[in-house]
Backbone as a printed PyTorch tensor [residue, N CA C, xyz], in Angstrom:
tensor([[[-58.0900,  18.8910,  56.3310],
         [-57.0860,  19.8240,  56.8270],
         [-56.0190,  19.0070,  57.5410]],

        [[-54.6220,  19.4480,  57.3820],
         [-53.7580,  18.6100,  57.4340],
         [-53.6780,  18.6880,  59.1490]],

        [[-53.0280,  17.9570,  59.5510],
         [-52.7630,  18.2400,  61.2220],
         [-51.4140,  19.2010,  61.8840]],

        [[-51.5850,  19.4340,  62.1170],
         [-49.8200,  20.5000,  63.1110],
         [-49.0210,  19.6090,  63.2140]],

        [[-49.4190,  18.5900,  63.5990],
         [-48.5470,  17.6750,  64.3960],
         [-48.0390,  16.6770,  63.1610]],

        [[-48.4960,  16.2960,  61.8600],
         [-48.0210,  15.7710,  60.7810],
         [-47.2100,  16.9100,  59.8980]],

        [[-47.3310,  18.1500,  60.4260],
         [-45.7850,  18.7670,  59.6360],
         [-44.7440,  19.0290,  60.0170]],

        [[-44.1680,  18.8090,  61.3180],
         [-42.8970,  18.6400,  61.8690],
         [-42.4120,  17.1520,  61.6170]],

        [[-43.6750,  16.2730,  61.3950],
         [-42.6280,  14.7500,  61.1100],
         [-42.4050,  14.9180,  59.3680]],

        [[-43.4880,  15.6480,  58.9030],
         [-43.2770,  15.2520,  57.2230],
         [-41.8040,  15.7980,  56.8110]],

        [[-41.7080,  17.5240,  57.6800],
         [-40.2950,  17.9580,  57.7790],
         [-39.0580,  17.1780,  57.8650]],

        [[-39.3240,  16.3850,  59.1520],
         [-38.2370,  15.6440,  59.2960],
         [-37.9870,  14.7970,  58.6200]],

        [[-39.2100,  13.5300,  57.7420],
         [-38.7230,  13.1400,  56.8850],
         [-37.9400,  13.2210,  55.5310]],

        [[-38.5960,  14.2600,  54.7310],
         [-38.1460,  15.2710,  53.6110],
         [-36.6450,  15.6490,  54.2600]],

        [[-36.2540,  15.8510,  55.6750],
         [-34.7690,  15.9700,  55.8160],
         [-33.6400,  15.0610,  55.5430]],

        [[-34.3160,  13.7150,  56.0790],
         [-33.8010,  12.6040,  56.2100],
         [-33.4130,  12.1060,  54.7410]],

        [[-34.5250,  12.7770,  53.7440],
         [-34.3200,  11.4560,  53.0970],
         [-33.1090,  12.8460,  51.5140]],

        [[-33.1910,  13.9750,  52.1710],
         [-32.2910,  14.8140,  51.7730],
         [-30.7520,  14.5510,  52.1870]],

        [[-30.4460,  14.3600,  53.1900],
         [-29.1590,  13.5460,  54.1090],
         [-28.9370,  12.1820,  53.3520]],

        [[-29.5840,  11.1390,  53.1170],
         [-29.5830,  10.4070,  52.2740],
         [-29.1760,  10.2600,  50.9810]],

        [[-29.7380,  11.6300,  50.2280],
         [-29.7190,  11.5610,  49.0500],
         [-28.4030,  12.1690,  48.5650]],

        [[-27.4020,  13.2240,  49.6520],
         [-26.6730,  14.1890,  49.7770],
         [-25.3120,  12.8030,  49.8260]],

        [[-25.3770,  11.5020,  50.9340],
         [-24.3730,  10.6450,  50.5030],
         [-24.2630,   9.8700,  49.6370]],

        [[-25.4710,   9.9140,  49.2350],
         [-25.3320,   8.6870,  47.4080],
         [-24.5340,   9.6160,  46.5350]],

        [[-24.7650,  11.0500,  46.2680],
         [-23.9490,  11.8700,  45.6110],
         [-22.6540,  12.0570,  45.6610]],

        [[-22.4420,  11.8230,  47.3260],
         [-20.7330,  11.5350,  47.3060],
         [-19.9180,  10.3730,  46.1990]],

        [[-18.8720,  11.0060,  45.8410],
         [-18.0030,  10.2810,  44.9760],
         [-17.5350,   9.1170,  45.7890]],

        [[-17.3010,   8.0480,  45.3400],
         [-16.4030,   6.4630,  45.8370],
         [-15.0730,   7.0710,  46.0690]],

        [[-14.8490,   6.9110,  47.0150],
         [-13.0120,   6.9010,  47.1980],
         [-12.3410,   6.2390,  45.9690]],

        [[-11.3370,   6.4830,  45.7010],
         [-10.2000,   5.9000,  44.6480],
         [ -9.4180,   4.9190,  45.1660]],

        [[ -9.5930,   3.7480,  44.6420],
         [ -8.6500,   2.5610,  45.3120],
         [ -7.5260,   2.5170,  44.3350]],

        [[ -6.7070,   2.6960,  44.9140],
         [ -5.4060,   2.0830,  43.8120],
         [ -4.9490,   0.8700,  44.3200]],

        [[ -4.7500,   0.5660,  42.8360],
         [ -4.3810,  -1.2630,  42.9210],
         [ -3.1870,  -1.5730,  42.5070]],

        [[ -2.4680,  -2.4330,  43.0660],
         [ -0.6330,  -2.7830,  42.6640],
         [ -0.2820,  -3.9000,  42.0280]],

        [[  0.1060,  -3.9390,  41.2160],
         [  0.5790,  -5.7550,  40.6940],
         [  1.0100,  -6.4610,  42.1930]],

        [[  0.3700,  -7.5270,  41.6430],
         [  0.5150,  -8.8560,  42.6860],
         [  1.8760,  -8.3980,  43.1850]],

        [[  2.5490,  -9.0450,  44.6550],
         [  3.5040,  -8.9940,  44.9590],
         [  4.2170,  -7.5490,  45.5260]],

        [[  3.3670,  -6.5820,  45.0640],
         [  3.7770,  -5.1930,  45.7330],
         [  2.7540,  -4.6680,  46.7380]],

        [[  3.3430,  -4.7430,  48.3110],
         [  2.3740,  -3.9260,  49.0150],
         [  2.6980,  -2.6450,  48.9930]],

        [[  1.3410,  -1.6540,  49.1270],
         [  1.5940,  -0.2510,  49.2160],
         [  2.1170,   0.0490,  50.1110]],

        [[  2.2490,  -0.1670,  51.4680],
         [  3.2200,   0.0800,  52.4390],
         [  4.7240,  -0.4970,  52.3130]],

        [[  4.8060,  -1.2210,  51.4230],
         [  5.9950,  -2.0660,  51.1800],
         [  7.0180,  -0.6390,  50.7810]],

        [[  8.4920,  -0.8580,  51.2390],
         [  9.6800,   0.6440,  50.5240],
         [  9.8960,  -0.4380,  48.8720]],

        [[ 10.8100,   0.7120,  48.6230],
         [ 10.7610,   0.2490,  47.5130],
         [ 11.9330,  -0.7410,  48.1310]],

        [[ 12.8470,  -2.3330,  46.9840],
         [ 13.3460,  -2.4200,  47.5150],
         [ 14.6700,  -2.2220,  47.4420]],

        [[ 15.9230,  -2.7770,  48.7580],
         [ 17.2290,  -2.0290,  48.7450],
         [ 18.1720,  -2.0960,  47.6450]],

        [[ 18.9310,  -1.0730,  47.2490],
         [ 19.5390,  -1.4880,  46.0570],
         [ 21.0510,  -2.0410,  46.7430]],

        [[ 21.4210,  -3.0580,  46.0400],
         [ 22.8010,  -3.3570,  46.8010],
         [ 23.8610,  -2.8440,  46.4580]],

        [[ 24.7890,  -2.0270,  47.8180],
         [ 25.4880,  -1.1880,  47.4010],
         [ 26.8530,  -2.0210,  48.2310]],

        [[ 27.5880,  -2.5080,  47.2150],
         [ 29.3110,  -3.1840,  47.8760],
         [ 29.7920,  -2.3000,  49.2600]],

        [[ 29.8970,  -3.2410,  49.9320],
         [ 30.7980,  -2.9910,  51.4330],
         [ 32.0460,  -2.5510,  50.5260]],

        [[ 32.3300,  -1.4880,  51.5380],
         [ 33.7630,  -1.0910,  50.8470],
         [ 35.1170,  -2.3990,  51.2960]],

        [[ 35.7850,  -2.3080,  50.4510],
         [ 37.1100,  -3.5880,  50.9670],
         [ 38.2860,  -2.3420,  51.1290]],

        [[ 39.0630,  -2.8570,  51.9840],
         [ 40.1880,  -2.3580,  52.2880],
         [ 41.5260,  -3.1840,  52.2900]],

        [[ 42.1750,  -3.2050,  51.0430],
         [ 43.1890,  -4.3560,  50.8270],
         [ 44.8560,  -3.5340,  51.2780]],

        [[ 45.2520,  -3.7260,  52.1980],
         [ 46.2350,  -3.5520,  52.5760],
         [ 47.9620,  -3.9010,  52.2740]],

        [[ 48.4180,  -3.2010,  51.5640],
         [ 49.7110,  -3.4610,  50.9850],
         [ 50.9590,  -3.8470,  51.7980]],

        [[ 51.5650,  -3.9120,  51.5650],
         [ 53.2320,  -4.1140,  52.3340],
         [ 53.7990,  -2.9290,  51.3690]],

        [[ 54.2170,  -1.8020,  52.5070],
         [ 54.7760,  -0.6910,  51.2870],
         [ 56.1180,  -1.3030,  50.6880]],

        [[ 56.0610,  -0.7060,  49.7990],
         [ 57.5240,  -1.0700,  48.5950],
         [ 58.7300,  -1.1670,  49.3500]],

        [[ 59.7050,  -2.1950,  49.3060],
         [ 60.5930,  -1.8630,  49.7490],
         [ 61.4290,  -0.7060,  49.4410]],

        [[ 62.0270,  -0.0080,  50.5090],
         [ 63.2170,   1.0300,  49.8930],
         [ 64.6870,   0.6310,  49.5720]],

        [[ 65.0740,   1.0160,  48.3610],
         [ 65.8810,  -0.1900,  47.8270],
         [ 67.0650,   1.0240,  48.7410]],

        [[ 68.0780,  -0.2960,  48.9600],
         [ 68.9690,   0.2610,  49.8060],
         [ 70.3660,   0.4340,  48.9370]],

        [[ 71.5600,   1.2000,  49.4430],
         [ 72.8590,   1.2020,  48.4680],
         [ 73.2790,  -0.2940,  47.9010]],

        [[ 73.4920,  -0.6990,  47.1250],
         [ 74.3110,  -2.3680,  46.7940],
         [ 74.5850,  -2.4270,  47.5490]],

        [[ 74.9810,  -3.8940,  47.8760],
         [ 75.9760,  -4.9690,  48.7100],
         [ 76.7170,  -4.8020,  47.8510]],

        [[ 78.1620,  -4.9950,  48.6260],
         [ 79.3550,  -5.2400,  47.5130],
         [ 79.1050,  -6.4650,  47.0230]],

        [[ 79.5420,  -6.3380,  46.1940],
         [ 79.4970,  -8.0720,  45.3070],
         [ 77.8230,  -8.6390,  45.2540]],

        [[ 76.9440,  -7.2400,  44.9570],
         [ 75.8260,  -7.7930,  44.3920],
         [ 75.6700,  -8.2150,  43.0920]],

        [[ 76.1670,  -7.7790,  42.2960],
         [ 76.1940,  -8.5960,  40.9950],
         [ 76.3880,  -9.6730,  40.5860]],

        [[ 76.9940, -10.2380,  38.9650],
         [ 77.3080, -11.6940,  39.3100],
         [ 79.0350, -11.5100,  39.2490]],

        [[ 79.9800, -10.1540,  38.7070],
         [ 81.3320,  -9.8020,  38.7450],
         [ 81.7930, -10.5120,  40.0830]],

        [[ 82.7900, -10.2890,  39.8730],
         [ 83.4810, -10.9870,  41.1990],
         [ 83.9850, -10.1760,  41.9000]],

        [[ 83.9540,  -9.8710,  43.0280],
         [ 84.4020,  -8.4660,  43.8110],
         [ 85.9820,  -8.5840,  44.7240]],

        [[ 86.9400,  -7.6720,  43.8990],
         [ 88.1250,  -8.2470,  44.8040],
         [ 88.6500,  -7.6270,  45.9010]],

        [[ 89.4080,  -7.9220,  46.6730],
         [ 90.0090,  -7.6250,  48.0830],
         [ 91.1750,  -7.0550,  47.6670]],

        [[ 91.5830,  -7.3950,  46.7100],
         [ 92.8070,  -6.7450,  46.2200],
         [ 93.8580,  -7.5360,  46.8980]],

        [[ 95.2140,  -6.9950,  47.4970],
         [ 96.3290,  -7.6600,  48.1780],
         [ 95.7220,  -7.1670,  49.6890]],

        [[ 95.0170,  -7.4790,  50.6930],
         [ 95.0090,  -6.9680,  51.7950],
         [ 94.0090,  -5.9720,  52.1780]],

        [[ 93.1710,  -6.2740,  51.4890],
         [ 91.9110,  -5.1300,  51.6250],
         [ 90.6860,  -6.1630,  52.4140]],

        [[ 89.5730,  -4.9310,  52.3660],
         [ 88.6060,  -5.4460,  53.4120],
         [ 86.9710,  -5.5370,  52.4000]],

        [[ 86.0200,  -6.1830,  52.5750],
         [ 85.0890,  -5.7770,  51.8650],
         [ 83.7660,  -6.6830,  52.9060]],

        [[ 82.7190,  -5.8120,  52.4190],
         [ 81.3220,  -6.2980,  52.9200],
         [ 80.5660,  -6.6880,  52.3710]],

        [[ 79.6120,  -7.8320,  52.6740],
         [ 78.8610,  -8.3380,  51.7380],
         [ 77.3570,  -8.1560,  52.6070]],

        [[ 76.4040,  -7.4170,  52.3780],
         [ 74.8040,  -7.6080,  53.1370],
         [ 73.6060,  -7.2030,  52.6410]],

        [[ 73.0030,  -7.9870,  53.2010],
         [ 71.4420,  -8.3170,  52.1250],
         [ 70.5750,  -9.4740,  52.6220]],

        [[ 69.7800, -10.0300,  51.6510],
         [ 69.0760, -11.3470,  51.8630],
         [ 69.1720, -11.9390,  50.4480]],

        [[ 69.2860, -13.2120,  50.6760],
         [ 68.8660, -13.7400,  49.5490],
         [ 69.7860, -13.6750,  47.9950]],

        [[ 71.2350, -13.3790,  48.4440],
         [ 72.3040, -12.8670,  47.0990],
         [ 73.2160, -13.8510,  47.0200]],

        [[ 73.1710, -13.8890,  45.7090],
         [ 74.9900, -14.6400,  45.7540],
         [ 76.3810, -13.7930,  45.4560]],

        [[ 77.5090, -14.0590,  46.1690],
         [ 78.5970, -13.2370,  45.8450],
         [ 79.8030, -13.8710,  45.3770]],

        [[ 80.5240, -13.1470,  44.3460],
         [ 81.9040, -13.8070,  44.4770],
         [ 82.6470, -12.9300,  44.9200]],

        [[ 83.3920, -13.6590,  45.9750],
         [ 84.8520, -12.8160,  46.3200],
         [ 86.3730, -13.8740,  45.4250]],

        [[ 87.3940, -12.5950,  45.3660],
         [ 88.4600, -12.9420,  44.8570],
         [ 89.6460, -12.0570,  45.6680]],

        [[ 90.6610, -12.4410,  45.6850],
         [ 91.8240, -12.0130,  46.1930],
         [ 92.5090, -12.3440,  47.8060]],

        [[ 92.9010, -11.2300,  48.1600],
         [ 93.4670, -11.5080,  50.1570],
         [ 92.4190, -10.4160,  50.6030]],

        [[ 91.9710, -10.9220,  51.2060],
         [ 91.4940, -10.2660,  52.2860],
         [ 91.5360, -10.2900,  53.7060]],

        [[ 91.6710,  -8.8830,  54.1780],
         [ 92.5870,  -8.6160,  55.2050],
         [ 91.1770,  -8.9940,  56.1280]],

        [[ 90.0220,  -8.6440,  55.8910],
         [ 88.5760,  -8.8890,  56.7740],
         [ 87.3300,  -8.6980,  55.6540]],

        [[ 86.7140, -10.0860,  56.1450],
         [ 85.5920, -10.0700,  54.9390],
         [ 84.5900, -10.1620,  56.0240]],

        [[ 83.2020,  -9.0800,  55.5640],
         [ 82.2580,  -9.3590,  56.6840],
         [ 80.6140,  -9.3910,  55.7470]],

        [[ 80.0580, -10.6630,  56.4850],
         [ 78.9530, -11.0020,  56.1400],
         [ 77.5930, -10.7850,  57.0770]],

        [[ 77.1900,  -9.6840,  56.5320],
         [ 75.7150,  -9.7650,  57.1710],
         [ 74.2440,  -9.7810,  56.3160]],

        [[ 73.0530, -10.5140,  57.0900],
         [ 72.3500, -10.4470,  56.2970],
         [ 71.5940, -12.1690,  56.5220]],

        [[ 70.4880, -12.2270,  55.3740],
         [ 69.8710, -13.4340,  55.7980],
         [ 70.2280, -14.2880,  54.0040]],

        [[ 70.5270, -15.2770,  54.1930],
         [ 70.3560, -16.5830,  52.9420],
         [ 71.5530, -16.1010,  51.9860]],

        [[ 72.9600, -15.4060,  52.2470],
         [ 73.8830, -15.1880,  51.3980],
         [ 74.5130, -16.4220,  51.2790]],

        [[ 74.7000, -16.3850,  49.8800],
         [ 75.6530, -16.8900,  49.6450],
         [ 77.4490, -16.7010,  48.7530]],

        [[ 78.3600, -16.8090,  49.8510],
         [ 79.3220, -16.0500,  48.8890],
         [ 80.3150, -17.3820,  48.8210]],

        [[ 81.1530, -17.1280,  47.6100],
         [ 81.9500, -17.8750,  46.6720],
         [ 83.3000, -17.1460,  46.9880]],

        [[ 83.7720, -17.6440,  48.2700],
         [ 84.5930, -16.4900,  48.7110],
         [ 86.0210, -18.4820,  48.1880]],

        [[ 85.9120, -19.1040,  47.3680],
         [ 87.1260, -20.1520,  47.3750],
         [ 88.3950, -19.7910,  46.3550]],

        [[ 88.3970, -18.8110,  45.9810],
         [ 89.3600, -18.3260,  45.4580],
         [ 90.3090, -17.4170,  45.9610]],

        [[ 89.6790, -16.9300,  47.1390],
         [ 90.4890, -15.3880,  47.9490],
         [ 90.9870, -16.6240,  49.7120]],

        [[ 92.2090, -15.8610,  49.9240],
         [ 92.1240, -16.0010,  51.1320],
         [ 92.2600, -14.9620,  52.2470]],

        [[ 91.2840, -15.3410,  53.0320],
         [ 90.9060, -14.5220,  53.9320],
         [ 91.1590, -14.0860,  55.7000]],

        [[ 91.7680, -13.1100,  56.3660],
         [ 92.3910, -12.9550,  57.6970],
         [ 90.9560, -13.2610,  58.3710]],

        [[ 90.4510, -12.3800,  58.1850],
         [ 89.3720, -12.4750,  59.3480],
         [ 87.8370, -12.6470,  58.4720]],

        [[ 87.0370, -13.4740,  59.1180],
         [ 85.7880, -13.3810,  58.2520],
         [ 84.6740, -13.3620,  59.4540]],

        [[ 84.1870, -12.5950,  59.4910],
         [ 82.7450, -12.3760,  60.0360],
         [ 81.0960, -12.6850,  59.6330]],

        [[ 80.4780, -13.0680,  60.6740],
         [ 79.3470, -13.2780,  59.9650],
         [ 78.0900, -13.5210,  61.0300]],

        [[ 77.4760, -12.4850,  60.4750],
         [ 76.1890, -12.3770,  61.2950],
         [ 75.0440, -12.4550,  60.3720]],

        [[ 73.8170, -13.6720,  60.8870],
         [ 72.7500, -13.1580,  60.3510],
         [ 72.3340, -14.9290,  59.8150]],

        [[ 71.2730, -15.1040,  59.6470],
         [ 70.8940, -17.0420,  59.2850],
         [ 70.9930, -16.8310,  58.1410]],

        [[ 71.5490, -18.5550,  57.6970],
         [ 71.1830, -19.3180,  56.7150],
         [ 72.6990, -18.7090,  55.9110]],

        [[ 73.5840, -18.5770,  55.8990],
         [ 74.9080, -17.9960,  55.3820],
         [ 75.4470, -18.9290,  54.8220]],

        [[ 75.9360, -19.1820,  53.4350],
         [ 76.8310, -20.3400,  52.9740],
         [ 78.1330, -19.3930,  52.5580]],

        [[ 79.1980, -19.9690,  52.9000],
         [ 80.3970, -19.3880,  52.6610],
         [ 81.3080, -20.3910,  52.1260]],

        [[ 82.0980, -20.1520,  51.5280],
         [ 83.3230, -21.3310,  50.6050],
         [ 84.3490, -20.7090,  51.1300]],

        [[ 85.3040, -20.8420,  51.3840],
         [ 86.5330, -19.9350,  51.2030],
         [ 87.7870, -20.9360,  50.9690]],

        [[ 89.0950, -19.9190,  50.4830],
         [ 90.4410, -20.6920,  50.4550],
         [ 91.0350, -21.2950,  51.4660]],

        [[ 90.9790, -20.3540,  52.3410],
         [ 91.4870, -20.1490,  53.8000],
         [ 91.0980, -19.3470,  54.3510]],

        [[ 91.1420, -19.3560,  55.9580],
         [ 90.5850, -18.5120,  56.8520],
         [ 91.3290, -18.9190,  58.2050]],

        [[ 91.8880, -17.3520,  58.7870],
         [ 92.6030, -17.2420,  60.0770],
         [ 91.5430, -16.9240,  61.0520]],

        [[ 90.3880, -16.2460,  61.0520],
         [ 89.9580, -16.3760,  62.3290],
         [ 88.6920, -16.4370,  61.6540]],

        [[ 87.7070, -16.8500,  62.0350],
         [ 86.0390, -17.0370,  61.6880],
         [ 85.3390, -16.9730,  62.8780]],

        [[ 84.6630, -15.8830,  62.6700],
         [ 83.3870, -15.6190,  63.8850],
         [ 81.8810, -15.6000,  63.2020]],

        [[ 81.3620, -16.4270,  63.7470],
         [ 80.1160, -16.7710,  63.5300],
         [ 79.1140, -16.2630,  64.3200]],

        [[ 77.9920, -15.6780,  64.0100],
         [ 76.8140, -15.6510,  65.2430],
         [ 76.0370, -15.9150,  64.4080]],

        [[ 75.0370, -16.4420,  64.3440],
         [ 73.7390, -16.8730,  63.4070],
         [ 73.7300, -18.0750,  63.7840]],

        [[ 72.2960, -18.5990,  62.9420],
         [ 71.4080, -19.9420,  62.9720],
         [ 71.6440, -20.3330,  61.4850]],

        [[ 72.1190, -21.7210,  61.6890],
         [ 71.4370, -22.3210,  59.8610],
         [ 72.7740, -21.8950,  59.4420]],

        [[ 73.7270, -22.0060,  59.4480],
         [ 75.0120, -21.4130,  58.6100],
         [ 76.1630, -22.3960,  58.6840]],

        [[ 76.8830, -22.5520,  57.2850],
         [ 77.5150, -22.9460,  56.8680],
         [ 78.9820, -22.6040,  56.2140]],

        [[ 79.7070, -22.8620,  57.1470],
         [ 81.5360, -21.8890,  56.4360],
         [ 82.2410, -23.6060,  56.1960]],

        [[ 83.0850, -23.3640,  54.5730],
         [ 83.4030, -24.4020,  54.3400],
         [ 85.1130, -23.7000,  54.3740]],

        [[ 86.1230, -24.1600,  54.3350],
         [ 87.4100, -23.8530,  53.6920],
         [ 88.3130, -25.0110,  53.1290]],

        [[ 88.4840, -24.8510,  52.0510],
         [ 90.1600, -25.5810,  50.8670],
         [ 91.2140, -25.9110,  52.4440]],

        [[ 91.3560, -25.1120,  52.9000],
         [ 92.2560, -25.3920,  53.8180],
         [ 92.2180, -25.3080,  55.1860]],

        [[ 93.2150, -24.8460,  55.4720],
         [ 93.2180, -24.9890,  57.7740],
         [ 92.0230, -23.3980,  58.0670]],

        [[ 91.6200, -23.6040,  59.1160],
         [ 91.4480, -22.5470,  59.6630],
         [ 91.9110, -22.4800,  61.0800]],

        [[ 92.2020, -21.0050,  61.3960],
         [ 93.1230, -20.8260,  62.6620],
         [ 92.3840, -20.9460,  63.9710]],

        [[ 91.1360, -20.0120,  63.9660],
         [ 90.4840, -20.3810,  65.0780],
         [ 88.9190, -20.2950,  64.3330]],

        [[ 88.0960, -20.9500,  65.2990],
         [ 86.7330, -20.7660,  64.8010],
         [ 85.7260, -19.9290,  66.0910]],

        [[ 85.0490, -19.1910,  66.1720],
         [ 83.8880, -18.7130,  67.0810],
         [ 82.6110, -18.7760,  66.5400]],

        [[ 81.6620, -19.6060,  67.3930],
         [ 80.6030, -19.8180,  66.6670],
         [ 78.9700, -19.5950,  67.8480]],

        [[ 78.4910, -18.6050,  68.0410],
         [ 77.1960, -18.5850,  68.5840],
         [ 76.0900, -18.6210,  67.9940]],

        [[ 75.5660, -19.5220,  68.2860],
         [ 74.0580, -19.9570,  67.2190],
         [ 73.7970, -21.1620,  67.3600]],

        [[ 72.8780, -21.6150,  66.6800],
         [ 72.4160, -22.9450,  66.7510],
         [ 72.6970, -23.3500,  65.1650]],

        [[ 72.3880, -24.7920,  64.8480],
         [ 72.6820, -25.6470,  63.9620],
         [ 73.4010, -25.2260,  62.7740]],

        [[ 74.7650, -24.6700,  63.3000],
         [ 75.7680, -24.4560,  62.0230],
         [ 76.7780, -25.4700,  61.8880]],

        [[ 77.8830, -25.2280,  60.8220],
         [ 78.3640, -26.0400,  60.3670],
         [ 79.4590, -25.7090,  60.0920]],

        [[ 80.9920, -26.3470,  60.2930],
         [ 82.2410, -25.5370,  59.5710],
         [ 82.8810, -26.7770,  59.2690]],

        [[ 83.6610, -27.0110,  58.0660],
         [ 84.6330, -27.8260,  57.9000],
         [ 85.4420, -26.9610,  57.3490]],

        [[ 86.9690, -27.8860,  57.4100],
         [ 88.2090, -26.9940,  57.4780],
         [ 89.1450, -28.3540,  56.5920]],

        [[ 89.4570, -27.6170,  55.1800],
         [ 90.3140, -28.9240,  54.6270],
         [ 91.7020, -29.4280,  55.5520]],

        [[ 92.0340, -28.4760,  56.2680],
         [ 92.8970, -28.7940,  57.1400],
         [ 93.3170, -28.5830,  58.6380]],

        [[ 93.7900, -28.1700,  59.4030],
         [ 93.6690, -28.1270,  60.9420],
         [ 92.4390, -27.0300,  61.2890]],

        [[ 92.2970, -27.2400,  62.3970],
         [ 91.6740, -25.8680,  63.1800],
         [ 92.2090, -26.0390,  64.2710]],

        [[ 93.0100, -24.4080,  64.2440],
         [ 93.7210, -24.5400,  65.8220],
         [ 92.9400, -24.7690,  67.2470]],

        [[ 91.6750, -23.8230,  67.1990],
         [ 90.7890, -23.5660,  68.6630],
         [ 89.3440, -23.3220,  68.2300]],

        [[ 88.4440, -24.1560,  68.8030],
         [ 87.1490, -23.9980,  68.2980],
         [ 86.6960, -23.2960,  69.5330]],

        [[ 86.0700, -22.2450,  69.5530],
         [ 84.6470, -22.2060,  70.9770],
         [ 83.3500, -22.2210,  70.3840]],

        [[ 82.1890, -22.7720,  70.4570],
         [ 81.1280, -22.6560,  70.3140],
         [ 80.3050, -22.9610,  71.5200]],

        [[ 79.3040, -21.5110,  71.2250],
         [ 77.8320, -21.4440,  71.7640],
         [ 76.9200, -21.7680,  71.4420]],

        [[ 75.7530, -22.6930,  72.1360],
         [ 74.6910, -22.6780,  71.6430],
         [ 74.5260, -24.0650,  71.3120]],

        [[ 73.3940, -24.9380,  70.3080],
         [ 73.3420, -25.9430,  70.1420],
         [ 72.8950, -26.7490,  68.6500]],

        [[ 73.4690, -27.7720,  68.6320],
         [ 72.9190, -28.8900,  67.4390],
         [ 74.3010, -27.9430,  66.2040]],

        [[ 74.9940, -27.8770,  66.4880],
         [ 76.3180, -27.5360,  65.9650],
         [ 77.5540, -28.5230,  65.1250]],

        [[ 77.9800, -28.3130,  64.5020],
         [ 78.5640, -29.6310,  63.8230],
         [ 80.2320, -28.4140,  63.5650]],

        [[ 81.6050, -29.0860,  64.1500],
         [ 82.6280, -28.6910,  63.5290],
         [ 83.6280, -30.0460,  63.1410]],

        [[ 83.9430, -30.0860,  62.0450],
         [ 84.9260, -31.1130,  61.6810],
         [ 86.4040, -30.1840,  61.0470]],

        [[ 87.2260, -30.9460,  61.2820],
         [ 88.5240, -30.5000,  60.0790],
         [ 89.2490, -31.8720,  59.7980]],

        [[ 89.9460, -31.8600,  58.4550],
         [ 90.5660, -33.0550,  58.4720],
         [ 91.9950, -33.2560,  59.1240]],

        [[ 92.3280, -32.0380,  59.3190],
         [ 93.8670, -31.8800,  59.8530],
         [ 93.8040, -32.2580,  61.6950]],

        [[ 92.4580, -32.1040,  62.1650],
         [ 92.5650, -31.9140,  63.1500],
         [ 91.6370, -30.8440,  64.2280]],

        [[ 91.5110, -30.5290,  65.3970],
         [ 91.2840, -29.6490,  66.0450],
         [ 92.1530, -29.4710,  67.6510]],

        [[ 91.9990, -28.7790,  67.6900],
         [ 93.3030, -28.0630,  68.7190],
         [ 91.9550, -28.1910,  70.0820]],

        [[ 92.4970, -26.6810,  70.7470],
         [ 91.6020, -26.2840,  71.8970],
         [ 90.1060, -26.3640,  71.6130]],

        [[ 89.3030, -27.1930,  72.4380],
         [ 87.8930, -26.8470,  72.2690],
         [ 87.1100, -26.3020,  73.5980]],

        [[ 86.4230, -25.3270,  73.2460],
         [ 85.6790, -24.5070,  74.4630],
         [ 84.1950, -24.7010,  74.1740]],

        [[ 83.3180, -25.5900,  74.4950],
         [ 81.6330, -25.7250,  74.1850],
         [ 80.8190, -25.7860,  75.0520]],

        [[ 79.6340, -24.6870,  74.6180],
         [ 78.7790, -24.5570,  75.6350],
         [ 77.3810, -24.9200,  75.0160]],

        [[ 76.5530, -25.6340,  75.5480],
         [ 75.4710, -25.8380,  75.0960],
         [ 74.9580, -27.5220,  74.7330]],

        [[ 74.0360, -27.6900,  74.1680],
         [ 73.5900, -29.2280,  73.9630],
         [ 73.4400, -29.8500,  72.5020]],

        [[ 73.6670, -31.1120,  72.1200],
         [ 74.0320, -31.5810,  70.8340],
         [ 74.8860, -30.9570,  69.9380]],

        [[ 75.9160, -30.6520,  70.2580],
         [ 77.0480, -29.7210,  69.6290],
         [ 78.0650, -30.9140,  69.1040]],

        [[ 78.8640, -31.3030,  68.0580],
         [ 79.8200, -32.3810,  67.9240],
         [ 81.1860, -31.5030,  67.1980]],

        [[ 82.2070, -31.7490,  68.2360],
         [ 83.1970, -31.3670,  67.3130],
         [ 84.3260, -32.6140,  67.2400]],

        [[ 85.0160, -32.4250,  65.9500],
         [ 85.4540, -33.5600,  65.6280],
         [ 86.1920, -33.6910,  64.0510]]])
């Protein structure tokens, strides 16, 4: 006859080995596996996407009315007329008398040796001018150059390193400013100069 006390342990064993038998039945977890070189926590990786560029233009210039005597025609003064020449960077011809020729602008060059001219003006660097003749010449700019065939009456010149010759007298020079060059072959009259390395002569 079996004992009391051997069927609460046989119980418990028969439990145990039921608990046992209940995790061998469990399924294996699923391992997934990655080609070499890919961890599963790894993102995928970044795709490269171009920094935007931002290329910045110089807007178009706005083209402005002609300069007189922008073309390559020759632009005339007629008997006593007046005309303007302004821009950068042009060449002009003038022809005839002119009563006042005015130059503004940067790197002109005008072919003014056929006309002669009362008054000629000129503002703005780097200016080459020819002329027949010239009664009064006012200069303000840098870098500029007034030539004349003949006398000129007076000269005014503020700026630095310009230049005037005169095939024949110049009554009165004043110049401002410095490293200046005036010659004529006829001569020069009154001189008024302000500034340093200036030669007139």
């Amino acid at each position: 006859m079996i004992s009391r006390r051997l069927v609460p342990a046989a119980v418990g064993i028969f439990a145990l080995i039921g608990v046992f038998s209940a995790c061998g039945l469990a399924p294996d977890p699923v391992e997934t596996r990655l080609p070499p070189g890919f961890a599963a926590s790894s993102p995928p990786p970044p795709v490269a996407v171009p920094s935007p560029s931002v290329v910045t233009t110089s807007p178009a210039p706005i083209p402005s009315a002609p300069a007189a005597g922008s073309g390559t025609d020759a632009i005339s003064c007629s008997d006593g007329g007046t005309q303007t020449v302004s821009g950068a960077e042009q060449s002009v011809r003038i022809v005839g008398t002119c009563a006042e020729l005015t130059v503004s602008g940067s790197a002109l060059t005008v072919d003014a040796s056929g006309a002669s001219i009362g008054t000629l003006r000129i503002s703005g660097d780097r200016a080459r001018i020819d002329a027949g003749s010239i009664d009064a010449l006012i200069l303000q700019g840098n870098d500029g150059a007034v030539r004349s065939s003949g006398a000129i009456g007076s000269a005014d010149l503020s700026g630095d390193r310009s230049s005037v010759q005169a095939g024949g007298a110049i009554s009165a020079v004043t110049v401002r400013g410095q490293d200046n060059v005036v010659s004529a072959t006829g001569g020069i009259g009154t001189q008024t100069v302000e500034g340093r390395g200036n030669r007139i002569g």
